[in-house]
N, CA and C of each residue as an Amber inpcrd file, in Angstrom:
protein
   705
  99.7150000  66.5100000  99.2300000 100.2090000  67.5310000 100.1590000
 101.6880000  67.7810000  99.9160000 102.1600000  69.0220000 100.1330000
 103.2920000  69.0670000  99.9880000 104.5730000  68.4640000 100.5860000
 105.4970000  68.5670000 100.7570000 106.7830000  67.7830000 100.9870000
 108.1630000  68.6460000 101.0720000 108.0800000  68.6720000 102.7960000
 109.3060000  69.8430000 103.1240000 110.4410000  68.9130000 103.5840000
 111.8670000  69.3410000 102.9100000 113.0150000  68.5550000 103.4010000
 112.8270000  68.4370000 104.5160000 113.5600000  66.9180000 105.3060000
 113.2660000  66.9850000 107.0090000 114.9230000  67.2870000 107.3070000
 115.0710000  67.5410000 108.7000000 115.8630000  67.8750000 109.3880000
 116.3050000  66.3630000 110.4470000 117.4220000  66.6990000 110.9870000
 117.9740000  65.7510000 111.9590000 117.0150000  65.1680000 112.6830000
 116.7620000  64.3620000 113.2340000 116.1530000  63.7270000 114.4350000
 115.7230000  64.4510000 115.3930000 115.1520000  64.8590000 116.4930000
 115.2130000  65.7500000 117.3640000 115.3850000  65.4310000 118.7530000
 114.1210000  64.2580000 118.5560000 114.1620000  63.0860000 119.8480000
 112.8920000  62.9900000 120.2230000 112.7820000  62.6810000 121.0390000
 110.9280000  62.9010000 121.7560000 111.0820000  63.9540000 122.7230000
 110.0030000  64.2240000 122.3850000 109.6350000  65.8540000 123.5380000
 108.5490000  65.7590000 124.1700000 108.2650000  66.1700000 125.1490000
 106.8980000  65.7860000 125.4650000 106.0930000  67.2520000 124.9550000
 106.8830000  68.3060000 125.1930000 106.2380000  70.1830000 124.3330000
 106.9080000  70.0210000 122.7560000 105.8100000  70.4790000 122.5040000
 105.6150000  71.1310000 120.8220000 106.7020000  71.8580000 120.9450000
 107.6120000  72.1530000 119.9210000 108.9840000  72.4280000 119.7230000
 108.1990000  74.0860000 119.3640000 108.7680000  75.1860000 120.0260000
 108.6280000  76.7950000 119.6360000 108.0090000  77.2840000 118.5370000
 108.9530000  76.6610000 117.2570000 108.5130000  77.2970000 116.1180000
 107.0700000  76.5040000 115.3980000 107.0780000  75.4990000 115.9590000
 105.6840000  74.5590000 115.3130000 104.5610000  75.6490000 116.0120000
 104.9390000  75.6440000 117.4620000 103.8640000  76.3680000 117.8640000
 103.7700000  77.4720000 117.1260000 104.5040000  78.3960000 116.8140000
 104.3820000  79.8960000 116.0690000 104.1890000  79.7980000 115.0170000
 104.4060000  78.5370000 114.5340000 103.8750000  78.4180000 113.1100000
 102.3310000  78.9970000 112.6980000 102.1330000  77.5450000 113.6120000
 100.9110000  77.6500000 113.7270000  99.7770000  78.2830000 113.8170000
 100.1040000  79.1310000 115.0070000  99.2640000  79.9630000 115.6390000
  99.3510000  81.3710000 114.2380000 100.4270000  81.6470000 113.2830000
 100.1330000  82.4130000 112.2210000  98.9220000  82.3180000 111.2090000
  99.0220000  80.7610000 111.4580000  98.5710000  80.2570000 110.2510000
  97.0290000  80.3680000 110.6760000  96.6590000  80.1050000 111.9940000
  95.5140000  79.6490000 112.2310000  94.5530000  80.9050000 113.3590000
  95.6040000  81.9430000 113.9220000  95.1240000  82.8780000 114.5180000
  95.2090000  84.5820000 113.6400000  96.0310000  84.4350000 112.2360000
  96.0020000  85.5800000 112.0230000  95.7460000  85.3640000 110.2110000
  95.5950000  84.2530000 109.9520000  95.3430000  83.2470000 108.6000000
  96.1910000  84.1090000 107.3100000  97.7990000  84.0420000 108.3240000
  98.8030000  84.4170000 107.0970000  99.2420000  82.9210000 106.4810000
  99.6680000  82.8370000 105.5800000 100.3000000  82.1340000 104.5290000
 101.7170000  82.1580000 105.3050000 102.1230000  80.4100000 105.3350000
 103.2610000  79.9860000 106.1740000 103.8360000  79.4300000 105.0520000
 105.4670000  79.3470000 105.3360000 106.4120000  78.2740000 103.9760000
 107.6190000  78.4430000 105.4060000 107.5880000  76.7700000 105.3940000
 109.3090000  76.6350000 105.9460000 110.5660000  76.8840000 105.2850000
 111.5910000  77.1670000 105.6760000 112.6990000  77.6640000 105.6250000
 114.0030000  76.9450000 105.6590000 115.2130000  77.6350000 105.2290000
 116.1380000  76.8350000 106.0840000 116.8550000  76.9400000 107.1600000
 117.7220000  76.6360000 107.7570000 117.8570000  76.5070000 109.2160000
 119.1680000  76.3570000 109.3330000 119.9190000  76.9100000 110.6120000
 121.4730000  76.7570000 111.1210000 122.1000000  75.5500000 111.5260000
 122.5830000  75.3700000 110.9090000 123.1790000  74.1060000 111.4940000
 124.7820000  74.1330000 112.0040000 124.3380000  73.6130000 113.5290000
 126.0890000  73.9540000 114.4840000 126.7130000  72.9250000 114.3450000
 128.0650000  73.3480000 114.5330000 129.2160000  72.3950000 114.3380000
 130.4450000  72.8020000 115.0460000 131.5160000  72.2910000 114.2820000
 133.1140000  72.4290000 114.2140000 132.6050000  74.2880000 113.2400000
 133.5880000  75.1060000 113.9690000 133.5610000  76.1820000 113.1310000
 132.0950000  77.1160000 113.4050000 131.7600000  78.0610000 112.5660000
 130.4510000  78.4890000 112.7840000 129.2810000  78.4450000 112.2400000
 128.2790000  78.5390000 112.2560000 126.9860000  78.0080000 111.9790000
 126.6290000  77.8760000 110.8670000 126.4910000  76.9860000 110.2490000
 126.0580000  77.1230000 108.6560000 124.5700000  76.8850000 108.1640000
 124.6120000  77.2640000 107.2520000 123.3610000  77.4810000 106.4760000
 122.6570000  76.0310000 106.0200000 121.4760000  75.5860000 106.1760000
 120.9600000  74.1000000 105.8320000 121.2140000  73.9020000 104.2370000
 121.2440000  74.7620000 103.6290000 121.5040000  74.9740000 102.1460000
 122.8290000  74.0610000 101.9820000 123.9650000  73.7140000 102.4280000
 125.3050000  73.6310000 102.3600000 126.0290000  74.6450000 101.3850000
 125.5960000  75.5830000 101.1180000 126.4690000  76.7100000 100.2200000
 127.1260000  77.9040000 102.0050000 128.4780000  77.3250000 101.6530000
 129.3700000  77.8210000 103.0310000 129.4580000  79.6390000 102.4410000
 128.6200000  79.8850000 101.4090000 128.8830000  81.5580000 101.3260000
 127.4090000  82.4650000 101.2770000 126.4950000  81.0670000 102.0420000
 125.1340000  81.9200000 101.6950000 124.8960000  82.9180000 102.4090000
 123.9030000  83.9110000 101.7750000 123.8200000  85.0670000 101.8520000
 123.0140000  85.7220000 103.1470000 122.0410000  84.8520000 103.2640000
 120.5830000  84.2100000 104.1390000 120.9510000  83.0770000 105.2420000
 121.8100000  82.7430000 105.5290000 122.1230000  81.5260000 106.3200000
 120.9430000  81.5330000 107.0310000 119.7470000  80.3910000 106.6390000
 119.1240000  80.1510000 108.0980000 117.9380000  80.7280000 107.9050000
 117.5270000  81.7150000 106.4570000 116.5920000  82.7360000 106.3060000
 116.4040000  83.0280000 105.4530000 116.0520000  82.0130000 104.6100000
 115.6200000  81.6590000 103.2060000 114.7850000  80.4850000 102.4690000
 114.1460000  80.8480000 101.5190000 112.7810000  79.3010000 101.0800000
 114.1060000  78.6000000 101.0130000 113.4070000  77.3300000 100.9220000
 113.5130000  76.2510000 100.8500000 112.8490000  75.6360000  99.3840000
 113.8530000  75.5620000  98.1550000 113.0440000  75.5000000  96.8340000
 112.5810000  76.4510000  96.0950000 112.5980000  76.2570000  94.8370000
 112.3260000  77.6640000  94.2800000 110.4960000  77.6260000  94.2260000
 110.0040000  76.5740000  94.0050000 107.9970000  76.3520000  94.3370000
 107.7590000  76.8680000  95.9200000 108.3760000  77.8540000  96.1850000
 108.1810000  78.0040000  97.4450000 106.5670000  79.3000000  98.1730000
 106.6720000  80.0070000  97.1870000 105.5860000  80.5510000  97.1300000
 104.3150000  79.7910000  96.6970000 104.8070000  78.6520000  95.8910000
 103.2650000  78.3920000  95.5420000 103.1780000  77.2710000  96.4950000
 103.9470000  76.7450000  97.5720000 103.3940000  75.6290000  98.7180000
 103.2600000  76.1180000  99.4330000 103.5130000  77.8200000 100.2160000
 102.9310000  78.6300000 101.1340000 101.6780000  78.1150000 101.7390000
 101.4090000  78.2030000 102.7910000  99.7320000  77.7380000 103.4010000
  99.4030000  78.2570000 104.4580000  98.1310000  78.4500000 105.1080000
  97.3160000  79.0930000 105.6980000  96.6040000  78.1250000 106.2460000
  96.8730000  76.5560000 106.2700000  95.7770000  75.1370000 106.5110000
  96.8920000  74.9190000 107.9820000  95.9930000  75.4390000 108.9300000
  97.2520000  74.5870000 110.1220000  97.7620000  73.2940000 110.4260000
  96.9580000  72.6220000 109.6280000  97.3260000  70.9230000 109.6400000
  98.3430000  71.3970000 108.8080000  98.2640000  71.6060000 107.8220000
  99.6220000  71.4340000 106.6500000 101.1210000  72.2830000 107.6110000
 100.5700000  73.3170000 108.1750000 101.9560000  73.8690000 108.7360000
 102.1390000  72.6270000 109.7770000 101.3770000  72.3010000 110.3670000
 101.7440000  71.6050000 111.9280000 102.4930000  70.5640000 111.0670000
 102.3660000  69.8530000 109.9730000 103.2150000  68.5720000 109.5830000
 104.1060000  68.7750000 109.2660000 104.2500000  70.1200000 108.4050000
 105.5500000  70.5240000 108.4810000 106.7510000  70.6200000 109.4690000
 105.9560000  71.4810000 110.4800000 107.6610000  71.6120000 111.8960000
 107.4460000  70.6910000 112.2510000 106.4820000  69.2740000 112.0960000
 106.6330000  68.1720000 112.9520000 107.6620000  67.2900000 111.7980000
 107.2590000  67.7920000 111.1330000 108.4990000  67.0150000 110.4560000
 110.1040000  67.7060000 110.5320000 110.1360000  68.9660000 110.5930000
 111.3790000  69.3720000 110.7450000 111.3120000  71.0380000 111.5050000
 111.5720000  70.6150000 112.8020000 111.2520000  71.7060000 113.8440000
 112.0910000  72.7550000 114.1010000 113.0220000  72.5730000 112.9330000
 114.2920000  73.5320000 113.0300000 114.3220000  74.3500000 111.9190000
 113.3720000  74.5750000 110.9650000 113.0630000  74.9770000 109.8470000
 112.5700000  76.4800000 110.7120000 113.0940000  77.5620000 109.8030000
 112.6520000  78.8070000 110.0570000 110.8410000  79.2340000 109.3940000
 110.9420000  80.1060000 110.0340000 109.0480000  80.5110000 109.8000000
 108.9110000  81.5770000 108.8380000 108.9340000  81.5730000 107.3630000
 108.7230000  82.5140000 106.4130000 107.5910000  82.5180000 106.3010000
 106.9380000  84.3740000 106.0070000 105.7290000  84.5610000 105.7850000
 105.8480000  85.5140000 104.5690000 105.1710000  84.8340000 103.0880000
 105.3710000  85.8210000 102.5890000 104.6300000  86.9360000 102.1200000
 104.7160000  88.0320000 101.8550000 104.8520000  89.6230000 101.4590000
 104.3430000  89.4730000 100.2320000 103.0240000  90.3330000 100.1940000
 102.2400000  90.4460000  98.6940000 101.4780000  90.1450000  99.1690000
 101.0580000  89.0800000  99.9420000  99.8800000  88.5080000 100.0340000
  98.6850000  89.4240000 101.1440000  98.8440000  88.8550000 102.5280000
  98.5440000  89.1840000 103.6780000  98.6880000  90.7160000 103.8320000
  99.9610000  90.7100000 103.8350000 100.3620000  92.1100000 103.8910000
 101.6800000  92.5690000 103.4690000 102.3400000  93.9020000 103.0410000
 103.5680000  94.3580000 102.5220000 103.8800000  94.6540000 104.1120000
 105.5140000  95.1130000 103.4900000 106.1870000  95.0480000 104.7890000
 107.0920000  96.7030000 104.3760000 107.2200000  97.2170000 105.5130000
 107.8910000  98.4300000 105.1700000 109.2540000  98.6420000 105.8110000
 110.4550000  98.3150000 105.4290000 111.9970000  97.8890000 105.8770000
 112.8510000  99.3300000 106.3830000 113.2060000  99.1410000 107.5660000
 113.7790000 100.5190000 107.8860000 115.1480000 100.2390000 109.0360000
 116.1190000 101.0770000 109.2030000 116.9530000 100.4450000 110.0030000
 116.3560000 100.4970000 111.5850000 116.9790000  99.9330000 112.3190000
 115.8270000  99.7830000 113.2780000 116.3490000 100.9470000 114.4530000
 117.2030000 102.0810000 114.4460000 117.2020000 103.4920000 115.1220000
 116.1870000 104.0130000 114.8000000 116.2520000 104.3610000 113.4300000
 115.1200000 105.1060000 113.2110000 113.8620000 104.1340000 113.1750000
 113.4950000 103.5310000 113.1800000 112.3980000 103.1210000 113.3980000
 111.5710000 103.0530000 114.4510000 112.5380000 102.7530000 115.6740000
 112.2820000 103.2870000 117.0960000 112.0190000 104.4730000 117.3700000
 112.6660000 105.5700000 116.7910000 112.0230000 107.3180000 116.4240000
 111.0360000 107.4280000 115.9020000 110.8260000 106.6700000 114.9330000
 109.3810000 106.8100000 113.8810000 108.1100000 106.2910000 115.0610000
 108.3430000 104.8840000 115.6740000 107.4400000 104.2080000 116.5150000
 107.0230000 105.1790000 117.9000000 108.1200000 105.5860000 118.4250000
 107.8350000 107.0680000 119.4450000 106.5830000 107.7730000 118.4750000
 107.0570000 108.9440000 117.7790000 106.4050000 109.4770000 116.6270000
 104.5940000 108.9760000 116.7160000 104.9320000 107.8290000 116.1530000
 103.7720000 107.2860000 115.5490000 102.4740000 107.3450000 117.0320000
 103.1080000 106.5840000 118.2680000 102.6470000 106.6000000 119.3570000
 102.1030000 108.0570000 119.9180000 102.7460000 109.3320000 119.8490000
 102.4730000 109.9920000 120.2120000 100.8220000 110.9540000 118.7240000
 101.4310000 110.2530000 117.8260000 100.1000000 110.8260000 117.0380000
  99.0000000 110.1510000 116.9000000  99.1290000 108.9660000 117.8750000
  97.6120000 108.0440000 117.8860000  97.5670000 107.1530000 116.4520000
  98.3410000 107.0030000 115.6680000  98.3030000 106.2710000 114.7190000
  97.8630000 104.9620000 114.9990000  97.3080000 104.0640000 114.6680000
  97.0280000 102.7810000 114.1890000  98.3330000 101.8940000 113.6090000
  99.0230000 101.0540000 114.5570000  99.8420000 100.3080000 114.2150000
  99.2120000  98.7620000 113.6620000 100.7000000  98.3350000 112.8140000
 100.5200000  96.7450000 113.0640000 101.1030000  96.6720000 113.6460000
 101.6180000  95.1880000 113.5360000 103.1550000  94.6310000 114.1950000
 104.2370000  94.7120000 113.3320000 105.1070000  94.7150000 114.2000000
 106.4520000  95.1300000 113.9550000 107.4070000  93.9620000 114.4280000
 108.3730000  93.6480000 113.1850000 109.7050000  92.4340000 113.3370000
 110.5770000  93.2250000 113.8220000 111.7880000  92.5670000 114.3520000
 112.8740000  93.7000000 114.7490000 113.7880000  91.8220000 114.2440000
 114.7290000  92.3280000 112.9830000 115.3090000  91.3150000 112.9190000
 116.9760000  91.1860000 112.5300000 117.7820000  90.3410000 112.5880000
 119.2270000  91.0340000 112.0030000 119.0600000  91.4370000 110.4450000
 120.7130000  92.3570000 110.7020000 120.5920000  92.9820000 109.7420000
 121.5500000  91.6050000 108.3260000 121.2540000  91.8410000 107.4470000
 121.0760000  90.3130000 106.3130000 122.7030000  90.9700000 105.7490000
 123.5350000  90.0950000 105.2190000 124.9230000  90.3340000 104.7140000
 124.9510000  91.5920000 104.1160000 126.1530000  92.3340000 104.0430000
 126.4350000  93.8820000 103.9540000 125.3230000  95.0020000 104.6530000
 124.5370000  94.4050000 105.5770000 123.9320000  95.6490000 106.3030000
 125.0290000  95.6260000 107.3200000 124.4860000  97.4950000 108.2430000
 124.6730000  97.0750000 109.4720000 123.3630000  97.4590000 110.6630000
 123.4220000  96.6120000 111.8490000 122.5610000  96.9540000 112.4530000
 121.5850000  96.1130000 112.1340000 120.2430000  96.4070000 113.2140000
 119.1920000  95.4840000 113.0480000 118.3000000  96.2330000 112.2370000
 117.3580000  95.3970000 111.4980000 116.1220000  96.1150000 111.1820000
 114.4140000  95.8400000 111.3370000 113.9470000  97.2010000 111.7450000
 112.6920000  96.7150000 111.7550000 111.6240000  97.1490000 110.3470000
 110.7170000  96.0200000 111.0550000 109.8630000  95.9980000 109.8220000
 108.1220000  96.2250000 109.8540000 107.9730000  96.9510000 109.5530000
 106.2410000  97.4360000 109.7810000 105.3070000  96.7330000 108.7230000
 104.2800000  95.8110000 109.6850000 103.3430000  95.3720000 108.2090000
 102.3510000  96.4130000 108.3730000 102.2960000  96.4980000 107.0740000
 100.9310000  97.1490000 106.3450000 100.0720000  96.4770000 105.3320000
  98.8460000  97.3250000 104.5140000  98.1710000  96.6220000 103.5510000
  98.9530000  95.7460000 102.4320000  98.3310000  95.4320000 101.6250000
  99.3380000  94.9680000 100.8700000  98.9930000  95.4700000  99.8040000
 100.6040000  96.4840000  98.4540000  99.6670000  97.2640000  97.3510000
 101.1460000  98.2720000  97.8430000 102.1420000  98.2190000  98.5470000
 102.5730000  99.6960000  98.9550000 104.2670000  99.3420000  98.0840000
 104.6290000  98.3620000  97.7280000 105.4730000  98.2540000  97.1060000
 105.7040000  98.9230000  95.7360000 104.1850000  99.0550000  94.9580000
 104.1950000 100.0200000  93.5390000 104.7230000 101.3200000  94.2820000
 103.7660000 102.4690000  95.4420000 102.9680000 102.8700000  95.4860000
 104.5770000 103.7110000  96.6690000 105.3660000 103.0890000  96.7370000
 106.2320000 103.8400000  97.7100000 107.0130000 104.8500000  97.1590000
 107.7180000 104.7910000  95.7540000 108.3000000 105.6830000  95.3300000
 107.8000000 107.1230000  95.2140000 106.3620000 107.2190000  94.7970000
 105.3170000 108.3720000  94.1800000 105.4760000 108.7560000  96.0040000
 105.3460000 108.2290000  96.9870000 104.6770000 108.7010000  98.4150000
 105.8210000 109.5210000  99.0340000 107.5840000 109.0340000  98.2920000
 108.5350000 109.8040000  98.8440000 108.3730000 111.1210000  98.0790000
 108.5650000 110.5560000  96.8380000 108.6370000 111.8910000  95.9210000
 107.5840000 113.1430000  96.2370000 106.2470000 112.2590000  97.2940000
 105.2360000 113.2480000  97.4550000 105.6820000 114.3250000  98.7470000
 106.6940000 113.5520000  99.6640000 107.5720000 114.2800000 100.8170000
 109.0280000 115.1960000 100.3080000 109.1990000 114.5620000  99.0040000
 110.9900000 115.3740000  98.7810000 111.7260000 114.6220000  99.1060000
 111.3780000 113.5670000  99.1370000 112.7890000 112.3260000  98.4440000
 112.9430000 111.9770000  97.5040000 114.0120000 112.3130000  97.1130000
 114.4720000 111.0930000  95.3850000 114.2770000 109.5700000  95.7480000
 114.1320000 109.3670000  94.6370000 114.2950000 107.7640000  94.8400000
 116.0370000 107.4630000  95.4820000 115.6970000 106.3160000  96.4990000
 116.9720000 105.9620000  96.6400000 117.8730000 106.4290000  97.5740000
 117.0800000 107.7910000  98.2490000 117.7210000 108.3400000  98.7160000
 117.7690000 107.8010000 100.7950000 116.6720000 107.4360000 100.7980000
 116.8070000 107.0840000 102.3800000 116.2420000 105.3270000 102.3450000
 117.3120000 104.8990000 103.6120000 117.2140000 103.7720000 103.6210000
 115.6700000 102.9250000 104.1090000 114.8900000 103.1400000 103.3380000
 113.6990000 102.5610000 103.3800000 112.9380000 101.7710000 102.2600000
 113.0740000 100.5920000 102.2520000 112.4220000 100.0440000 101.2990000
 111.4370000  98.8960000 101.3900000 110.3200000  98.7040000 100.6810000
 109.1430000  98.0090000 100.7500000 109.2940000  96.9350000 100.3420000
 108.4970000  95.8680000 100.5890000 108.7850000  94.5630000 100.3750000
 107.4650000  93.8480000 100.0820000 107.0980000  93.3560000  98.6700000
 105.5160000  93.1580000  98.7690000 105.7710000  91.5420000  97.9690000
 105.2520000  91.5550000  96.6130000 104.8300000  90.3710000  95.7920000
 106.3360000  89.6540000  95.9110000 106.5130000  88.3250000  96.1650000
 107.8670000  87.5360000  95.9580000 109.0780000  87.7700000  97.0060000
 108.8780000  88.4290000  98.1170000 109.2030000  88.6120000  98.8410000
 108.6630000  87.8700000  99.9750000 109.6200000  87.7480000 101.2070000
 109.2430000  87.5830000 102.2780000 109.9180000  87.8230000 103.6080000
 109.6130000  87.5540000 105.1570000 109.9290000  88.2630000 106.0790000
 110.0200000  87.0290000 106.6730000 111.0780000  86.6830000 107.9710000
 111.6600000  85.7420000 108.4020000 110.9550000  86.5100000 110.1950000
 109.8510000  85.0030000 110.8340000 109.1910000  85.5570000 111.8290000
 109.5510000  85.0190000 112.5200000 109.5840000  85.8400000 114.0820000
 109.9260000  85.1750000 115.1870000 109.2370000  84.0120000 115.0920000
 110.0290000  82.8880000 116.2840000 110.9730000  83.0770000 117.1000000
 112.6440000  82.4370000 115.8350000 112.1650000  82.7280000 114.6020000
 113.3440000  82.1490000 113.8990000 114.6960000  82.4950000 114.1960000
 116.0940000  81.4600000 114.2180000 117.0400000  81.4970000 114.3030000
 117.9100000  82.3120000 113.1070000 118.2210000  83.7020000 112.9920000
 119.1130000  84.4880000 112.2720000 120.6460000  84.7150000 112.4260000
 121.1780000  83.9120000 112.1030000 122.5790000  83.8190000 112.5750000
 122.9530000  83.1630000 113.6210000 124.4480000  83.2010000 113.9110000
 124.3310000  82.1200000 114.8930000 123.8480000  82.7360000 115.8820000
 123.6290000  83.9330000 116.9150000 123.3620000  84.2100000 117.9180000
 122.2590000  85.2430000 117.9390000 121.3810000  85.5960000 116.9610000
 120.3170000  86.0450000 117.3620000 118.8940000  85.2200000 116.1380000
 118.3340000  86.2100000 116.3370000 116.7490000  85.4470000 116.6880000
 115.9310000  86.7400000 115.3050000 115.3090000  86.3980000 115.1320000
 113.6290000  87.1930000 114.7260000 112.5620000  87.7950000 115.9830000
 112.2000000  88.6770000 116.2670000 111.5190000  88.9600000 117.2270000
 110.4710000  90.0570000 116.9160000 109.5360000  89.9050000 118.0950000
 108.3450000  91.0390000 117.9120000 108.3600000  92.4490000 118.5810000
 108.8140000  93.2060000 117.9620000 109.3150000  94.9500000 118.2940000
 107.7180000  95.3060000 118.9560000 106.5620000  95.1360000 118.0110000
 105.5360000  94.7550000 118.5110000 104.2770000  93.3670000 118.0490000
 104.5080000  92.7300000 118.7620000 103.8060000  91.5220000 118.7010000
 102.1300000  91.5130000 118.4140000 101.8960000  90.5600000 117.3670000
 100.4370000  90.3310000 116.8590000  99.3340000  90.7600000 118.1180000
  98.4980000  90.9080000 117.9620000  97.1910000  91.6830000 119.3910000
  95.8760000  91.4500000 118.1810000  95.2660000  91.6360000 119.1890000
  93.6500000  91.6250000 119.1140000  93.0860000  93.0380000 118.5920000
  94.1600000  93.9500000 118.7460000  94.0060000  95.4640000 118.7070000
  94.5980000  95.8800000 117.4670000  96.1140000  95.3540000 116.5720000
  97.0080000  95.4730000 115.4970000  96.0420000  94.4820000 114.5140000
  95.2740000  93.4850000 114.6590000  94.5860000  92.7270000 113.8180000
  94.3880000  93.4060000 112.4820000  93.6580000  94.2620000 112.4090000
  93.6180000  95.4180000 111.0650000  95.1830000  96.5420000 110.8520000
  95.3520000  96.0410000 109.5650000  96.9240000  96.4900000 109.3140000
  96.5600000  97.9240000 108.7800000  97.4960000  98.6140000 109.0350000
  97.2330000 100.3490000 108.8870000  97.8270000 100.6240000 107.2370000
  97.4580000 101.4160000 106.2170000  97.7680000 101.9000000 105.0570000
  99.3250000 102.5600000 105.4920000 100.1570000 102.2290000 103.9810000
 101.3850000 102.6700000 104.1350000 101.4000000 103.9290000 103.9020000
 100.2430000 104.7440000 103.6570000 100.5210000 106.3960000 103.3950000
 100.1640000 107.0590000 105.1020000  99.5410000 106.1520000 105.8020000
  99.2570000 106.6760000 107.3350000 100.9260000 106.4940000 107.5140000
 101.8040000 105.9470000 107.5280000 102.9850000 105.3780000 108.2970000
 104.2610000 106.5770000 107.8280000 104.2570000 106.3210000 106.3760000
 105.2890000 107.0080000 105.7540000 106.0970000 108.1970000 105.9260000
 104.8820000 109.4770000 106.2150000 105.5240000 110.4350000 106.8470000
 106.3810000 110.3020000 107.9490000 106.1850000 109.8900000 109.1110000
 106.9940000 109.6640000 110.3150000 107.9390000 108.7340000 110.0820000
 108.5660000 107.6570000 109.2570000 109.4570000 107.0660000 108.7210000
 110.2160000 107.8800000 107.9790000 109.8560000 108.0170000 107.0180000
 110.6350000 109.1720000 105.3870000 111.3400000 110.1970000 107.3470000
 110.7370000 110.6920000 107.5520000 111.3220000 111.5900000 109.0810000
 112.5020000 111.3110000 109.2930000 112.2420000 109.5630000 110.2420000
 113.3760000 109.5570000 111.1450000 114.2560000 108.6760000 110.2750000
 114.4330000 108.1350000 109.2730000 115.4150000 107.5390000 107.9850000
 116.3320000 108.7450000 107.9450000 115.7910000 110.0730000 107.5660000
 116.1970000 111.5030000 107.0750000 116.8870000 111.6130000 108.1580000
 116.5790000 111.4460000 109.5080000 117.2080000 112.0730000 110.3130000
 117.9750000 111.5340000 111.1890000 118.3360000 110.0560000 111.0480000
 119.1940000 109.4030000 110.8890000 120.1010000 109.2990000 109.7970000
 120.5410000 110.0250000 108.7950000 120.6990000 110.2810000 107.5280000
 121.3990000 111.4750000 107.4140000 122.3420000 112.1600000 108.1750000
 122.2330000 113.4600000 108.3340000 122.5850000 114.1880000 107.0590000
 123.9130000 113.3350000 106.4030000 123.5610000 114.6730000 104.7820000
 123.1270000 114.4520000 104.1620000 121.5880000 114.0520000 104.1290000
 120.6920000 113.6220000 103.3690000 119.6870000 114.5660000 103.5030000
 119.3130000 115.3750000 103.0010000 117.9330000 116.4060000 103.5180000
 117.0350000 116.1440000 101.6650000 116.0520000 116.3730000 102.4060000
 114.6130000 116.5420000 100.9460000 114.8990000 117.8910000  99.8760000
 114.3000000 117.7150000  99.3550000 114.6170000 118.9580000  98.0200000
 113.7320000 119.8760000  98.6640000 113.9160000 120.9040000  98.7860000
 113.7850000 122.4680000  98.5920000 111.9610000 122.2940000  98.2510000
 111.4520000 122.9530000  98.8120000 109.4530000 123.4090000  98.6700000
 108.6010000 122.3160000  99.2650000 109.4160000 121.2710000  99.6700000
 108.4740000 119.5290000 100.7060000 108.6900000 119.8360000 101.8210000
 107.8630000 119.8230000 102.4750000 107.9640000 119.6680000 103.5900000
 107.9880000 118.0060000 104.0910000 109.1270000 117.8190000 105.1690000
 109.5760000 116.0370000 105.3060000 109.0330000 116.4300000 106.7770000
 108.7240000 117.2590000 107.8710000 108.7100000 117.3180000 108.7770000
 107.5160000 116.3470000 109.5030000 107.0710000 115.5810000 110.9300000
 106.0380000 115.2220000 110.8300000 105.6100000 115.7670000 112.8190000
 104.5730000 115.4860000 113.3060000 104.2820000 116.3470000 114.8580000
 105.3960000 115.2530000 115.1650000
């Protein structure tokens, strides 16, 4: 079985520490592929990264090892030994597998999610998480099938975006997404914009989503408009 660095002591608890529980319940209620993380560690000064590199990029939100994809698991015993061994370890799920993830700043994404609501679309769930060194702002993140990372460039170009041009980008094979309730910096969190259901269980295709995103990116974006004969517009 595998073998995740442990963390400080914690103490005795008589409750399952947060993230064991959420581990878990990924692993065993929605049978995504779990890999622990690393984690903040407080002090003198401000929060540092379990890594000890005082300039990391990820503080707190990043594998742990470069075999990190291939000890990923879906066996809830194997996650549960994990946060029982180190309960301060963040909850990576990764992207390619289960499902791709579709990255957007999180204004517009809240426009797109209006949008989407009012056209009856079929959601998944949605992260709402900080924004990672040189962003600004938070971002959210829409899962979908998995397959949309080739498959995103051709879908703008099919609306009248250049590549590159709006801040939206996909996240599939070798990638991954940092899940609630994980610690992102020193003072915020990973969270569910909309949280796993009985109803989001089946993840929606990234060509249902895209239009109403490519939208509100654009229109959050203001001198950014589509080329001339596309229509970017969506109800």
């Amino acid at each position: 079985m595998e073998d995740t660095p442990g963390a400080p002591d914690q103490g005795s608890n008589s409750e399952p520490p947060p993230l064991l529980i959420e581990a878990v319940s990924y692993a065993e209620n929605r049978h995504w592929e779990v890999a622990p993380g690393s984690w903040l560690i407080d002090g003198e000064g401000p929060a540092r990264c379990s890594c000890g590199d005082r300039r990391c990029a990820l503080p707190g939100a990043h594998p742990v090892g470069e075999d990190w994809r291939r000890k990923a698991s879906a066996g809830p015993g194997v996650v549960r030994r994990w946060w029982t061994e180190n309960p301060q370890a963040s909850i990576l799920l990764p992207t390619g597998r289960s499902f791709d993830v579709l990255d957007v700043p999180e204004v517009a994404g809240c426009l797109a999610l209006a949008r989407m609501e009012r056209m009856g679309l079929q959601l998944g769930p949605v992260v709402a998480v900080p924004a990672a060194a040189g962003q600004v702002g938070r971002r959210l993140l829409f899962l979908v099938l998995p397959g949309v990372l080739s498959k995103l460039p051709e879908m703008l170009h099919k609306l009248g975006w250049a590549p590159g041009r709006l801040d939206l980008v996909a996240r599939g094979d070798g990638d991954w997404i940092v899940a609630p309730p994980s610690r992102v910096g020193p003072y915020s969190f990973a969270q569910w914009a909309r949280p796993p259901s009985a109803l989001n269980r089946w993840l929606p295709d990234a060509v249902e989503l895209i239009n109403p995103l490519a939208y509100a990116c654009g229109r959050e974006a203001p001198s950014v408009r589509p080329r001339q004969g596309h229509a970017a517009a969506v109800r």
